[in-house]
Biopython code that builds the backbone (N, CA, C, O; Angstrom):
import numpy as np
from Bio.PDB.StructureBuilder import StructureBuilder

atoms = [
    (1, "UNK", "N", (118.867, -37.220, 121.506)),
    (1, "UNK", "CA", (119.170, -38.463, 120.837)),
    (1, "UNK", "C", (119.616, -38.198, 119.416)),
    (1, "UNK", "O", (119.024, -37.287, 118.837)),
    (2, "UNK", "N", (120.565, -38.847, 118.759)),
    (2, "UNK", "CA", (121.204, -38.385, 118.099)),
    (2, "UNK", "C", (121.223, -37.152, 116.712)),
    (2, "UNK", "O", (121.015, -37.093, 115.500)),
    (3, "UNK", "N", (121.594, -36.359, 117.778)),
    (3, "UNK", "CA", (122.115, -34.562, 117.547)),
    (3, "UNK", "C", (120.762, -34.289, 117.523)),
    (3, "UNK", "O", (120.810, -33.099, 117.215)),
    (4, "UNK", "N", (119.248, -34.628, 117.661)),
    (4, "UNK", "CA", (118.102, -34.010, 117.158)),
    (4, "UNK", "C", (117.371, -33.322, 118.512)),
    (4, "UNK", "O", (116.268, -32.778, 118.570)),
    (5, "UNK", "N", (118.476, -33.555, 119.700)),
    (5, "UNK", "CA", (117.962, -32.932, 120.897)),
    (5, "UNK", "C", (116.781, -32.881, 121.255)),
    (5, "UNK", "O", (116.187, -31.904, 121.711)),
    (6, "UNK", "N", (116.137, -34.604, 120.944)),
    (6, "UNK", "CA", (114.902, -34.965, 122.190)),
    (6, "UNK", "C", (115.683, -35.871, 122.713)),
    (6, "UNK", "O", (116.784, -36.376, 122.494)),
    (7, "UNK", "N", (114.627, -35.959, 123.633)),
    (7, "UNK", "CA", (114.473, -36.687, 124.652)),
    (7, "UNK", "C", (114.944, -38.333, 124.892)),
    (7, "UNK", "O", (115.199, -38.780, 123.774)),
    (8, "UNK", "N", (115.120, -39.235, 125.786)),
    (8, "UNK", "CA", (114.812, -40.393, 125.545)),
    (8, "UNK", "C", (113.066, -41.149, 125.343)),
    (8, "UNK", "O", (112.396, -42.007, 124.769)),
    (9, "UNK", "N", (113.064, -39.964, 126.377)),
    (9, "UNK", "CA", (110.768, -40.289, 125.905)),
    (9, "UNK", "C", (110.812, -40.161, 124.753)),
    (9, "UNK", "O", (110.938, -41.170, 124.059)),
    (10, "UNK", "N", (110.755, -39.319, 124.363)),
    (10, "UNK", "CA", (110.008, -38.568, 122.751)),
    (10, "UNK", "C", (111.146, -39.447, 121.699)),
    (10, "UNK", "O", (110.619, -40.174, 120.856)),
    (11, "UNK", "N", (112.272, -39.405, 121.729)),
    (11, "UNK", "CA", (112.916, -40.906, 121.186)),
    (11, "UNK", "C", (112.283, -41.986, 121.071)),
    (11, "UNK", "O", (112.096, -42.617, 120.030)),
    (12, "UNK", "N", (111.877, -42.278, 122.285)),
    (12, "UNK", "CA", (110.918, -43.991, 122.496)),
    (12, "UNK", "C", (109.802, -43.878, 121.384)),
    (12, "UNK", "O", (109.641, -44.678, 120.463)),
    (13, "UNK", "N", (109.077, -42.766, 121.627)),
    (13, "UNK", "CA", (107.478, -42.885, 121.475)),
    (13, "UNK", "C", (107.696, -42.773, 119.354)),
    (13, "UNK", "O", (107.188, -43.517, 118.516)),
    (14, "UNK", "N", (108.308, -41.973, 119.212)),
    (14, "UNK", "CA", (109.080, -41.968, 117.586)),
    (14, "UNK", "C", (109.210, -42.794, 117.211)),
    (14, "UNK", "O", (108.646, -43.026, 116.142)),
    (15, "UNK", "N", (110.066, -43.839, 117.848)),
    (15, "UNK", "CA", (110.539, -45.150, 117.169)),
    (15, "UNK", "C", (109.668, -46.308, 117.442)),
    (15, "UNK", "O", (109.694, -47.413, 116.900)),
    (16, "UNK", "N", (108.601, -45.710, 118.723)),
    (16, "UNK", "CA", (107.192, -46.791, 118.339)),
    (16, "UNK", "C", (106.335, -46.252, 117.116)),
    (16, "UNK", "O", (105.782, -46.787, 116.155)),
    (17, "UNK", "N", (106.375, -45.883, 117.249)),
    (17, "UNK", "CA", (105.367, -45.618, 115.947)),
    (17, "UNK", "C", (106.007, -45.472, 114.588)),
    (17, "UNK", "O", (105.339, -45.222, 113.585)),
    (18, "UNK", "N", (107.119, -45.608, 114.578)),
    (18, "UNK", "CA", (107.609, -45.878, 113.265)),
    (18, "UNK", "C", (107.703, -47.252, 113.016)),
    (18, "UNK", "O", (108.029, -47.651, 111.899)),
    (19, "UNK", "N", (107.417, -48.129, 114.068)),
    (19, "UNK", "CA", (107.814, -49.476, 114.198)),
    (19, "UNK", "C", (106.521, -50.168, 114.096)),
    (19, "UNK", "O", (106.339, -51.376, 113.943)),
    (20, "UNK", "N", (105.614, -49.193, 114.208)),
    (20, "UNK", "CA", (103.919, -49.891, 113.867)),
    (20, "UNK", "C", (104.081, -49.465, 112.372)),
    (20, "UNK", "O", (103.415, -50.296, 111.754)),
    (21, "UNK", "N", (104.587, -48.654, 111.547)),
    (21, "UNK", "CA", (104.608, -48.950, 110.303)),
    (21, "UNK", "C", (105.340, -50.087, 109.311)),
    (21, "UNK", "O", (104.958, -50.697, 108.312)),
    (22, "UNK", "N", (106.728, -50.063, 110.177)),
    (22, "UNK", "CA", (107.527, -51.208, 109.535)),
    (22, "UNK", "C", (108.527, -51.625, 110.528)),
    (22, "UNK", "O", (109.274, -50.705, 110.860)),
    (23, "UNK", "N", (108.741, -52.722, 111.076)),
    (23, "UNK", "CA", (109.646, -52.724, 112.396)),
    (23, "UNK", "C", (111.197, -52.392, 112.115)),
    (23, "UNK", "O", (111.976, -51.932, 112.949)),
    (24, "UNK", "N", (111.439, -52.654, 111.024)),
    (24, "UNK", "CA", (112.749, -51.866, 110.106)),
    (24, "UNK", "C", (113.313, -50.923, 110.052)),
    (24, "UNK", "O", (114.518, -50.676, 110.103)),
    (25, "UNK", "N", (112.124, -50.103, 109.904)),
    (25, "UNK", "CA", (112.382, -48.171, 110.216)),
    (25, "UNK", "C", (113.079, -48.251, 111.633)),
    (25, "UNK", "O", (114.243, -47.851, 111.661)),
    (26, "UNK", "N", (112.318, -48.889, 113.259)),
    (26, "UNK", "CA", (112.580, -48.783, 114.580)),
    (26, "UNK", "C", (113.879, -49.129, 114.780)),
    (26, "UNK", "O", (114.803, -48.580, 115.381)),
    (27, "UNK", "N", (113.741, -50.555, 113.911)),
    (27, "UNK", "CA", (115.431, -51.402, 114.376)),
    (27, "UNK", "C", (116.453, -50.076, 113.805)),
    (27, "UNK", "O", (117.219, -49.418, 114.509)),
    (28, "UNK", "N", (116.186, -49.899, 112.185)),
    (28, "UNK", "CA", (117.204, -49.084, 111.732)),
    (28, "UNK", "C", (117.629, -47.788, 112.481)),
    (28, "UNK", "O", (118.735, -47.278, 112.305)),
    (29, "UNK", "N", (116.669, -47.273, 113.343)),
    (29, "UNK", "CA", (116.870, -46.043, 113.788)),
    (29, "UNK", "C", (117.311, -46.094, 115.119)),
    (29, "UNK", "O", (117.757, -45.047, 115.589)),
    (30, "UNK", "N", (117.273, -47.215, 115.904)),
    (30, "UNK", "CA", (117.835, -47.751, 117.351)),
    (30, "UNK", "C", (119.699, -47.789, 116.886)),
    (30, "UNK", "O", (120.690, -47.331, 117.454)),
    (31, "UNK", "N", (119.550, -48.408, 115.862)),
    (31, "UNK", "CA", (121.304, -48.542, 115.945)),
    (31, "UNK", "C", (122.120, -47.386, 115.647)),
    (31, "UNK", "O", (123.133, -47.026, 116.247)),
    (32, "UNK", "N", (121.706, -46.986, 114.910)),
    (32, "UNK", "CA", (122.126, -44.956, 114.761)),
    (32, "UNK", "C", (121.980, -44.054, 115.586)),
    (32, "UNK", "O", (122.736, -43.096, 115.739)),
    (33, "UNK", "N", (120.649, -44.372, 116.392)),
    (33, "UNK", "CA", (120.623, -43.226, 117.203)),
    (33, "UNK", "C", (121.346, -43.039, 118.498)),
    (33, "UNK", "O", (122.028, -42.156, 119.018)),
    (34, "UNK", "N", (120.804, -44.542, 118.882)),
    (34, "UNK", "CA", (120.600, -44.788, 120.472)),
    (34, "UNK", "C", (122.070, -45.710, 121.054)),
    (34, "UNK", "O", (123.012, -45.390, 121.779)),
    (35, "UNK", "N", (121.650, -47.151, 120.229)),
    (35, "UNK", "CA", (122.496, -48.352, 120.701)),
    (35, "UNK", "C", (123.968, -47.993, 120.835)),
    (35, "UNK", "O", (124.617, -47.823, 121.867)),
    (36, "UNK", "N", (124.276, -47.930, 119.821)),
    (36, "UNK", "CA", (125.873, -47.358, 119.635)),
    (36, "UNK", "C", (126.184, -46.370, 120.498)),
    (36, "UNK", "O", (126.784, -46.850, 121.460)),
    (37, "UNK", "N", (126.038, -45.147, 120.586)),
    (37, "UNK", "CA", (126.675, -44.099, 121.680)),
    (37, "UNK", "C", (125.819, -44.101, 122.974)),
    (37, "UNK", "O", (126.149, -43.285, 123.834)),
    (38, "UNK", "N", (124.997, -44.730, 123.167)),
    (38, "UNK", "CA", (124.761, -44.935, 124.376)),
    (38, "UNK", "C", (125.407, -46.302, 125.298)),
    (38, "UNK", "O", (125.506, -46.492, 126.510)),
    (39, "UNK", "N", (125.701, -46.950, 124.352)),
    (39, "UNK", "CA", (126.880, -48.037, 124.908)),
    (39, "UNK", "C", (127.957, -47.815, 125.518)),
    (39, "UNK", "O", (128.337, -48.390, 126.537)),
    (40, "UNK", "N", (128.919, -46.336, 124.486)),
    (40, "UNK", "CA", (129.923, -46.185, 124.809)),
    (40, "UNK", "C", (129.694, -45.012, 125.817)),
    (40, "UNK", "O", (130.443, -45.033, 126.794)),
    (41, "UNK", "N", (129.003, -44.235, 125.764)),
    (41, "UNK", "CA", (128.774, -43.074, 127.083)),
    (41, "UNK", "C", (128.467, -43.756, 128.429)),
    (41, "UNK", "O", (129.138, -43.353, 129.380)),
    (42, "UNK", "N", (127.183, -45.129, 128.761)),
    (42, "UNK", "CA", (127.332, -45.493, 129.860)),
    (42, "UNK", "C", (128.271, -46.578, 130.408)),
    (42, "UNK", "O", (128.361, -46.799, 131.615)),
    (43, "UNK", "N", (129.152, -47.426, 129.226)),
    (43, "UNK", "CA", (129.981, -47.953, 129.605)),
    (43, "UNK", "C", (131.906, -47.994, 129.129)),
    (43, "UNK", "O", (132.793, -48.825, 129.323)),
    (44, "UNK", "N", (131.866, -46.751, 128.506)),
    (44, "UNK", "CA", (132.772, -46.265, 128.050)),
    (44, "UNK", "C", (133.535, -45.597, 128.921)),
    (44, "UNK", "O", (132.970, -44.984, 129.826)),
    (45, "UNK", "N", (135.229, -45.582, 128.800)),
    (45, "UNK", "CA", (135.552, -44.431, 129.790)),
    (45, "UNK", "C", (135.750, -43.404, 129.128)),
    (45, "UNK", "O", (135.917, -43.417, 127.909)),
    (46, "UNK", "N", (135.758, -42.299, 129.897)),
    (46, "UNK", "CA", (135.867, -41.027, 129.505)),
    (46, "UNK", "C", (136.717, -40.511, 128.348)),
    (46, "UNK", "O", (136.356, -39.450, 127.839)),
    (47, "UNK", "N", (137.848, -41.151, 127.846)),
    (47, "UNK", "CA", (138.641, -40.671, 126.926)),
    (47, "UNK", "C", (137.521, -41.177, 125.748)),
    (47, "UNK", "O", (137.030, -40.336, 124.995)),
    (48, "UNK", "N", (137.197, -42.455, 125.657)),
    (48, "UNK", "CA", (136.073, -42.963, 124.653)),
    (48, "UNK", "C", (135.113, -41.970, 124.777)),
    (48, "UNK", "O", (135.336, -41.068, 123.971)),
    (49, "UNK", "N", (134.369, -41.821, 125.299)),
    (49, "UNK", "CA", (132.684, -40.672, 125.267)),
    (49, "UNK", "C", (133.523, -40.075, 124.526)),
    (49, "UNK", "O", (133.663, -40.523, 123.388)),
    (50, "UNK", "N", (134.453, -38.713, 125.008)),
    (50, "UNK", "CA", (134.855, -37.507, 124.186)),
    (50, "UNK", "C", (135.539, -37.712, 122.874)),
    (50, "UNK", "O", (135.703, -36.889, 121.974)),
    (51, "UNK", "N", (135.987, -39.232, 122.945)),
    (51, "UNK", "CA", (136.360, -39.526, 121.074)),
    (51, "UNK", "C", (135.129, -39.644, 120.643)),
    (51, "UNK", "O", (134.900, -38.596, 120.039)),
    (52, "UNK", "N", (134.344, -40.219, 120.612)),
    (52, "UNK", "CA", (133.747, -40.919, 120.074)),
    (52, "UNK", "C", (132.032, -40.691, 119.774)),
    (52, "UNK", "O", (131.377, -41.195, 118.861)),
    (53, "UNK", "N", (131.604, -39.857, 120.750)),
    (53, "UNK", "CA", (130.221, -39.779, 121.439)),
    (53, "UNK", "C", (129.586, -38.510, 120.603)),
    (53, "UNK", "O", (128.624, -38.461, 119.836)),
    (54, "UNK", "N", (130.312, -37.717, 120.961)),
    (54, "UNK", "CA", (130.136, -36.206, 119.743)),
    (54, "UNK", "C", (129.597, -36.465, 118.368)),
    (54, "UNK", "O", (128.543, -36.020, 117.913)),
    (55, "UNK", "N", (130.762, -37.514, 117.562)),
    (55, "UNK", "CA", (130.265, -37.278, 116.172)),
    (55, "UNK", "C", (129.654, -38.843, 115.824)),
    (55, "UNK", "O", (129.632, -39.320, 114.689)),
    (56, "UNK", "N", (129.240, -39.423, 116.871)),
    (56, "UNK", "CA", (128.474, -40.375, 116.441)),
    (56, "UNK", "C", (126.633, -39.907, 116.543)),
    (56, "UNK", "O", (125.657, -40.263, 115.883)),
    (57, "UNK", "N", (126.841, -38.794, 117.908)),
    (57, "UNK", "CA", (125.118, -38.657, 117.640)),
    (57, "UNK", "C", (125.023, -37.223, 117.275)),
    (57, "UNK", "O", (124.187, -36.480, 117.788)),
    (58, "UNK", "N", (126.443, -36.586, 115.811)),
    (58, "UNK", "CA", (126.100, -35.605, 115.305)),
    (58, "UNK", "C", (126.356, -36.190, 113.525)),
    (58, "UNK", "O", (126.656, -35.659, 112.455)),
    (59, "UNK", "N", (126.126, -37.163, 113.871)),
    (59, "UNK", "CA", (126.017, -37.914, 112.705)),
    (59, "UNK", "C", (127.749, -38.182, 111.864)),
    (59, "UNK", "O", (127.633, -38.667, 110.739)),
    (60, "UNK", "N", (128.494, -38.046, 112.092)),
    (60, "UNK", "CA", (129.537, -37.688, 111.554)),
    (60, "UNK", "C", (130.641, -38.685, 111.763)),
    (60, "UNK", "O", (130.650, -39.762, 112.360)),
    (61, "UNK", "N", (131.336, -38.192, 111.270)),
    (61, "UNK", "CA", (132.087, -39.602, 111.000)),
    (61, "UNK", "C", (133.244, -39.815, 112.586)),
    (61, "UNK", "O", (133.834, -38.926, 113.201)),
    (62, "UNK", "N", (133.222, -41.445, 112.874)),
    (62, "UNK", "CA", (133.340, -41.387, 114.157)),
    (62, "UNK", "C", (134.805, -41.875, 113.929)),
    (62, "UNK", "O", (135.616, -41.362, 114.699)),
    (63, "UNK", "N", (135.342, -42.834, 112.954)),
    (63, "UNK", "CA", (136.796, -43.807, 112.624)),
    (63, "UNK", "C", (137.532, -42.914, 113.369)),
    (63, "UNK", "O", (138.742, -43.083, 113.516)),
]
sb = StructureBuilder()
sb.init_structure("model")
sb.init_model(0)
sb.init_chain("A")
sb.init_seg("    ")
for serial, (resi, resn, name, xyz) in enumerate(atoms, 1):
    if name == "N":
        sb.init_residue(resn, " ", resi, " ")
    sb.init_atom(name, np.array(xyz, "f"), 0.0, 1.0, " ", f" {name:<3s}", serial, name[0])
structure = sb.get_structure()
């Protein structure tokens, strides 16, 4: 999950418990990590994933 090579578990369980500190941290870290390139990888076609998918969950600039 984005570029930090866990899991979707160990993703989940991270962003619960960052979300028992402030639900802000969870939201903020769902849209960076997860929401965005996992949108376009399971409903993206293939030319999209390989634009796009790489440097969004290697943090980098995606335009």
């Amino acid at each position: 999950m984005g570029g930090s090579n866990v899991g979707y578990l160990a993703a989940t369980v991270i962003q619960e418990e960052m979300g028992r500190l402030d639900v802000r941290f969870a939201a903020c870290r769902n849209q960076q990590g997860s929401t965005c390139p996992s949108c376009i990888y399971f409903g993206g076609t293939p030319e999209q994933v390989k634009k796009y998918v790489p440097d969004l969950v290697a943090a980098g600039p995606a335009a």
